[in-house]
C-alpha positions as CSV (number, residue, x, y, z in Angstrom):
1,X,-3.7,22.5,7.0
2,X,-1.4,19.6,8.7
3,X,-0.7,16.6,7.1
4,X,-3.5,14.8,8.3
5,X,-6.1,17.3,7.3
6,X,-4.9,17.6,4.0
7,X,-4.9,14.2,3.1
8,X,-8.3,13.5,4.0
9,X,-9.7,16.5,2.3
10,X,-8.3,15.2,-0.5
11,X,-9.4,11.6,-0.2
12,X,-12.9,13.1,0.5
13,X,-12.3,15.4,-3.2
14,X,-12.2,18.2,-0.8
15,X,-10.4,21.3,-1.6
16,X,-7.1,21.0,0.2
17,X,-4.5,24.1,0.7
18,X,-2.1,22.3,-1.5
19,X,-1.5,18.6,-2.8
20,X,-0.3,15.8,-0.2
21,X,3.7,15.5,-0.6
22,X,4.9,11.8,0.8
23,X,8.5,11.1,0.8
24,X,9.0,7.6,-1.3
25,X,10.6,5.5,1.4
26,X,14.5,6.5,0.8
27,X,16.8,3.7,2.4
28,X,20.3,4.9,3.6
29,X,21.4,3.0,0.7
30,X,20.5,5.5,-1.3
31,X,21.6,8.6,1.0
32,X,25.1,7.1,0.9
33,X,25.2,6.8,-2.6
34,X,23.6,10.8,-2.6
35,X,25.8,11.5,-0.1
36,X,29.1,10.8,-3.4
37,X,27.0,13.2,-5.6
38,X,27.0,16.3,-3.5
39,X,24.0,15.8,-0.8
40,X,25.3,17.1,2.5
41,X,26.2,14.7,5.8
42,X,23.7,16.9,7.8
43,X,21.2,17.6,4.9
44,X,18.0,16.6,6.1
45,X,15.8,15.7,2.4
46,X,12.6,16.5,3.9
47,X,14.0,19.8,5.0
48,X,14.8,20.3,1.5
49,X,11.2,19.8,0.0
50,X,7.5,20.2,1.3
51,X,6.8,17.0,2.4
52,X,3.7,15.5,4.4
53,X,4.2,13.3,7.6
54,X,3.1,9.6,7.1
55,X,3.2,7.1,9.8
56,X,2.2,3.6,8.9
57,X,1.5,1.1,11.8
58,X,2.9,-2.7,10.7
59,X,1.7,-5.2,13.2
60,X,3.6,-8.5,12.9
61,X,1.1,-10.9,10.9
62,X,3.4,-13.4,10.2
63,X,2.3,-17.1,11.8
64,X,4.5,-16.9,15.4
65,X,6.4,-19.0,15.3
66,X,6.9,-19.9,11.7
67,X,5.8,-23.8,11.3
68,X,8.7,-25.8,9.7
69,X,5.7,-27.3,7.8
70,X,2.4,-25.7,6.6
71,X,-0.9,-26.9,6.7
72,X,-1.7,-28.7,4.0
73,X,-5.5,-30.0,5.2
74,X,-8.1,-28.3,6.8
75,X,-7.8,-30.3,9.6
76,X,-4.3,-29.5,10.2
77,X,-5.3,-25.5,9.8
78,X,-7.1,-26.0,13.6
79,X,-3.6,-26.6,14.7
80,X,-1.8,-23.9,12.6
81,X,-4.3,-21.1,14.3
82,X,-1.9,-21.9,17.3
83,X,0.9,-20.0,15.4
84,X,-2.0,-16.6,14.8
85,X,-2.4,-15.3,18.4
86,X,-3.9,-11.7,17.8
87,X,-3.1,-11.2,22.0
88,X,0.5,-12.1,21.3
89,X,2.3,-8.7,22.4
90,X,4.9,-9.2,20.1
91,X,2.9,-8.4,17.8
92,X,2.7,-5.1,18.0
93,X,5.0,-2.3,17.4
94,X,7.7,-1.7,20.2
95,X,6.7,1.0,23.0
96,X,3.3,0.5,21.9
97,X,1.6,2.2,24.9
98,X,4.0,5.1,24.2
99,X,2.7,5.5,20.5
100,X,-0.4,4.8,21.0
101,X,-0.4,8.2,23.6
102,X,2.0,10.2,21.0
103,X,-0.3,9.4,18.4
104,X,-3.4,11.0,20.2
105,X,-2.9,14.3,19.3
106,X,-1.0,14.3,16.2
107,X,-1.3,16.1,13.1
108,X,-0.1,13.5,10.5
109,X,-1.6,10.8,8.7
110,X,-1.3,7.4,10.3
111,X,-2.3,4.4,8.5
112,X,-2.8,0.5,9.1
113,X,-1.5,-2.0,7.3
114,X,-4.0,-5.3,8.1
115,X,-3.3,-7.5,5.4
116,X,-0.6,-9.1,3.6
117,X,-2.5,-10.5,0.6
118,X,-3.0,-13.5,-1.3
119,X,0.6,-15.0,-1.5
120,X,2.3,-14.4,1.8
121,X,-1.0,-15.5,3.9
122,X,-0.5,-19.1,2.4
123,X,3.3,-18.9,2.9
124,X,4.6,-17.9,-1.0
125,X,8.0,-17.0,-0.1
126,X,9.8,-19.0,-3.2
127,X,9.0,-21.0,-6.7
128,X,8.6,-24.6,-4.7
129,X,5.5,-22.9,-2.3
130,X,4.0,-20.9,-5.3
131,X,3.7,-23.8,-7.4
132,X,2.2,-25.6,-4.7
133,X,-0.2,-23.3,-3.8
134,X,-1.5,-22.2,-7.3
135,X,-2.0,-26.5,-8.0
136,X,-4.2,-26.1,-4.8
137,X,-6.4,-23.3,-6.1
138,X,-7.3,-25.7,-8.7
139,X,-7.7,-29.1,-7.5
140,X,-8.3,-28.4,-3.4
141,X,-9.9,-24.6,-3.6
142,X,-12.5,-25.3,-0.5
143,X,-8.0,-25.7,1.2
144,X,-7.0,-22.9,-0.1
145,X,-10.3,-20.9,0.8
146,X,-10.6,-22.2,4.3
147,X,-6.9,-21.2,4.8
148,X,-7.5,-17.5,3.8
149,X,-10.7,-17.4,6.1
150,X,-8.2,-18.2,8.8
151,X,-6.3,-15.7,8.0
152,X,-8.8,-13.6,7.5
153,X,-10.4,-13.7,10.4
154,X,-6.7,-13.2,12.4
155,X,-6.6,-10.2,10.3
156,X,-9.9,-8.7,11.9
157,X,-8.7,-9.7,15.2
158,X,-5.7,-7.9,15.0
159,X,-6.8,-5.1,13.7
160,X,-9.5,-5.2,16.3
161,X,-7.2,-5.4,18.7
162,X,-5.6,-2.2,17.2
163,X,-8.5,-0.1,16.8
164,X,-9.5,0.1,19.7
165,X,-6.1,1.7,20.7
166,X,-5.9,4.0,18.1
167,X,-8.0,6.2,15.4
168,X,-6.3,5.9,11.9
169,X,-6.8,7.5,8.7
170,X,-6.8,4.5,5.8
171,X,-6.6,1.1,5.7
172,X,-3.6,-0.6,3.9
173,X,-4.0,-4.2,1.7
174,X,-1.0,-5.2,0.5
175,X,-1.2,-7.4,-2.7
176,X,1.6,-8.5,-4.4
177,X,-0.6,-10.7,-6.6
178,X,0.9,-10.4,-10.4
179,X,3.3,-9.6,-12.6
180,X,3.6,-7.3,-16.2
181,X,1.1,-9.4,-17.8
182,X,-1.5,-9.8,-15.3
183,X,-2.9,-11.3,-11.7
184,X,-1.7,-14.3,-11.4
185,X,-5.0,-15.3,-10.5
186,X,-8.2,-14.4,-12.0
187,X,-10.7,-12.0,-10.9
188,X,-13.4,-14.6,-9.8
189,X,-10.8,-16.7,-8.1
190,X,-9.6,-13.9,-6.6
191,X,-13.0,-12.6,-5.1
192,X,-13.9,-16.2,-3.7
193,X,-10.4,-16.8,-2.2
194,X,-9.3,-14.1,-1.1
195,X,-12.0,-11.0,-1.2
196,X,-14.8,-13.2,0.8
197,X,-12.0,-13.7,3.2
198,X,-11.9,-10.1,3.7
199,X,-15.7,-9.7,5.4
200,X,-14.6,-9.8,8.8
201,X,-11.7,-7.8,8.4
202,X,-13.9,-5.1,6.5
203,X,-16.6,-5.3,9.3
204,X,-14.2,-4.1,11.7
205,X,-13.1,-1.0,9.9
206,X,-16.5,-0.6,9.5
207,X,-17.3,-0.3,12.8
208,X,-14.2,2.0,13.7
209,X,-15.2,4.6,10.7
210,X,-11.9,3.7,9.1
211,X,-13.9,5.3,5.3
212,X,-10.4,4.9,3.3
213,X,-9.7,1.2,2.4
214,X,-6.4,1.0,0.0
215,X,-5.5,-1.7,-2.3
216,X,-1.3,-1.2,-2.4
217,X,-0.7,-3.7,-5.2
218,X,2.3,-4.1,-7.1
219,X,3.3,-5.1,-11.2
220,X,-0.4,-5.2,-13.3
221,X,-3.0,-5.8,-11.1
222,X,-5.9,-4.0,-13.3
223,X,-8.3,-7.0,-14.4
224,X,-9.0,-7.3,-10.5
225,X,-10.0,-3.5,-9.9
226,X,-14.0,-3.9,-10.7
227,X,-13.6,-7.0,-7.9
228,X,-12.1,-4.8,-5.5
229,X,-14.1,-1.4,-6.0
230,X,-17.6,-4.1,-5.5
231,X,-16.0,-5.1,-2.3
232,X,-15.5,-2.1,-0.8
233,X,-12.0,-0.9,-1.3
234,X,-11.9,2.7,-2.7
235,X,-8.2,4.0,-3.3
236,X,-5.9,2.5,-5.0
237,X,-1.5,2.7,-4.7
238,X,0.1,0.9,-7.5
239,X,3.9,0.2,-7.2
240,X,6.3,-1.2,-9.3
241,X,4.2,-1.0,-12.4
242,X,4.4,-2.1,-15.7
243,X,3.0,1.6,-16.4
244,X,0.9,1.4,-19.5
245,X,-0.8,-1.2,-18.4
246,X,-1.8,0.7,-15.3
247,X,-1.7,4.4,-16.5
248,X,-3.5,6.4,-13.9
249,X,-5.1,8.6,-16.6
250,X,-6.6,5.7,-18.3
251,X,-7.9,4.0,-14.7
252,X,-9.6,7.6,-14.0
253,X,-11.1,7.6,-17.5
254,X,-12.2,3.8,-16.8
255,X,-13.8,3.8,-12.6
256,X,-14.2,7.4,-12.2
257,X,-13.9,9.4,-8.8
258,X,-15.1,5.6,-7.2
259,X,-11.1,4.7,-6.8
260,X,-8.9,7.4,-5.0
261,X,-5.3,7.1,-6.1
262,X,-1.4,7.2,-5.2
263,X,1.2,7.6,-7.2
264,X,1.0,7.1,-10.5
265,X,4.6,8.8,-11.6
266,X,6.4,6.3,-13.4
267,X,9.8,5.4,-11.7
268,X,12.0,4.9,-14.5
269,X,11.9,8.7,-15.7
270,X,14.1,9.4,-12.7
271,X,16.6,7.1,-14.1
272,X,16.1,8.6,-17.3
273,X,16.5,12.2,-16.9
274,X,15.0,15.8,-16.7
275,X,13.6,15.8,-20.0
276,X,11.8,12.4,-19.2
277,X,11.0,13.5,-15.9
278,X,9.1,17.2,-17.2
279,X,7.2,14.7,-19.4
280,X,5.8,12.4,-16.9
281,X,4.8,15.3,-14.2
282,X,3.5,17.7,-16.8
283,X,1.4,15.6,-19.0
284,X,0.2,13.3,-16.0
285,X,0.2,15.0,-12.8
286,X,-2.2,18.1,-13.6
287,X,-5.1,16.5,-15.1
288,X,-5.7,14.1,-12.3
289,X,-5.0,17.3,-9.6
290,X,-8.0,18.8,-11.5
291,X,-10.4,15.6,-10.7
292,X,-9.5,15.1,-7.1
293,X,-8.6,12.3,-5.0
294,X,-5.4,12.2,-6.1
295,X,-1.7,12.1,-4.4
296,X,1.4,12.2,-7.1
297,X,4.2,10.1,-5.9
298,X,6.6,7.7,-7.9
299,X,5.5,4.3,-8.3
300,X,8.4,2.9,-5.9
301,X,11.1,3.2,-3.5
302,X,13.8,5.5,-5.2
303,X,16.9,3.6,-6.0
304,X,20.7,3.7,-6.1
305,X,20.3,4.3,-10.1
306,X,18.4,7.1,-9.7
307,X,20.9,10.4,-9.9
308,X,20.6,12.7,-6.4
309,X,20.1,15.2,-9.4
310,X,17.3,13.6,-11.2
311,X,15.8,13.2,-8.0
312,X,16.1,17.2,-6.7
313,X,14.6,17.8,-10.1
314,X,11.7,16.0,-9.9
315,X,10.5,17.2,-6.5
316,X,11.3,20.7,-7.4
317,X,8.7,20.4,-10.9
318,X,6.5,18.5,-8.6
319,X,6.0,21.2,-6.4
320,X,6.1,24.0,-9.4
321,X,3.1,21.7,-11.6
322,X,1.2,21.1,-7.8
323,X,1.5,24.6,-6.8
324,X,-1.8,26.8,-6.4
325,X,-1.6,30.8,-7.7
């Protein structure tokens, strides 16, 4: 099997020739530091493990240009749809015509990220904005609900606009909605801000068969998992986790084979070491391998704390627990 194939005979709980391997996004940072611990200038990592292409397409849905002021009525949001032109051709990844022909007959998984989530869609970038925004949810909701069915519907535009370029495999929300504790809205707030705004967005990848919708979320986003799994969504890649609060084991137990996942593997055991790192891939991995619709991956980007060592160790057991007689 390619890449491709075996990731969506796995989404589909298919029997795949082995388990997806995806690389965790390691920044040159981090090769640098390798590089001071032994990793060779022309050692290519993914040379040095199985792993699986993955390709993620990241349209610019940022408001172009950025308003020195936002909205703050819904009048003043028939203006600020000025700054979220789906046509705009900068939005779009460069050489787009060029990928968009490469990616025709490829063999990896491609996936499309069409939403930034609750936060950054009303312009959460620091403490002044946030505190603005959650006083809105509660004295001027029909605001902040008409300003995420604007972005909403930009959303389904530009992934419209997308689609009908290119096939992908899965669907990517991003939602950096909480922290250790919890979303930092609740559940029904959350479905009548921000999941309504979603309908048009999840019409279109209806329409274009895209079957694997992801909810990439990062810290403790659990309490908002029965809201997403009635909307639709049906895989979920945690990140940055507080991870007994969102211990993959436990969410199986809980929703079943209804919520595909990613990841899982606690990041900090890589800091920790070898005996902390056979714990977390033997006792986790295998049991969710042996329900399906699983891919094993650490729950973030690898860091500069995390030992080139640790870090050849825990692919290597990966690939030993993973690995089919």
């Amino acid at each position: 099997m390619n890449s491709r194939q075996r990731f969506l005979e796995t989404m589909r709980y298919g029997i795949p020739d082995r388990v997806p391997y995806f690389e965790e996004g390691i920044r040159e940072e981090v090769v640098e530091a390798w590089k001071g611990q032994g990793l060779s200038c022309g050692e290519d990592l993914a040379r040095m493990f199985s792993t699986d292409l993955r390709e993620e397409i990241d349209p610019d849905l940022e408001p172009r240009p950025k308003p020195d002021v936002w909205p703050e009525t819904e009048v003043e949001l028939g203006a600020f749809s000025a700054h979220l032109d789906p046509d705009d051709p900068g939005r779009l990844p460069v050489e787009w015509r060029h990928k968009v022909r490469s990616w025709r007959d490829r063999d990896h998984l491609l996936m499309l990220r069409v939403h930034r989530g609750f936060f950054l869609s009303l312009g959460v970038y620091g403490w002044d904005r946030f505190s603005h925004v959650m006083l809105r949810t509660v004295d001027r909701p029909r605001y902040i609900r008409e300003f995420m069915r604007v972005q909403g519907e930009f959303a389904a535009r530009m992934a419209e606009r997308i689609l009908q370029d290119v096939e992908v495999d899965a669907a990517i929300f991003s939602e950096p909605i909480g922290g250790n504790t919890g979303p930092l809205i609740s559940p029904a707030m959350y479905e009548d801000f921000v999941l309504r705004s979603y309908e048009p967005l999840l019409g279109v990848l209806q329409r274009y068969g895209v079957t694997y919708r992801v909810f990439r979320t990062f810290a403790n986003a659990r309490r908002l998992i029965p809201s997403i799994l009635k909307w639709g969504f049906n895989a979920l890649w945690a990140c940055e986790v507080f991870i007994e609060s969102m211990d993959y084991q436990d969410l199986r137990r809980e929703f079943g084979r209804d919520l595909r996942l990613i990841g899982g593997i606690d990041l900090d055991a890589l800091r920790q070491g070898k005996e902390a790192i056979r714990h977390e891939v033997e006792d986790k991995v295998p049991p969710l391998l042996a329900d399906g619709g699983y891919i094993p991956l650490a729950d973030g980007r690898i860091r500069e704390d995390v030992p080139l060592e640790h870090y050849i160790y825990y692919r290597q057991l990966l690939e030993r627990v993973t690995h089919k007689p």
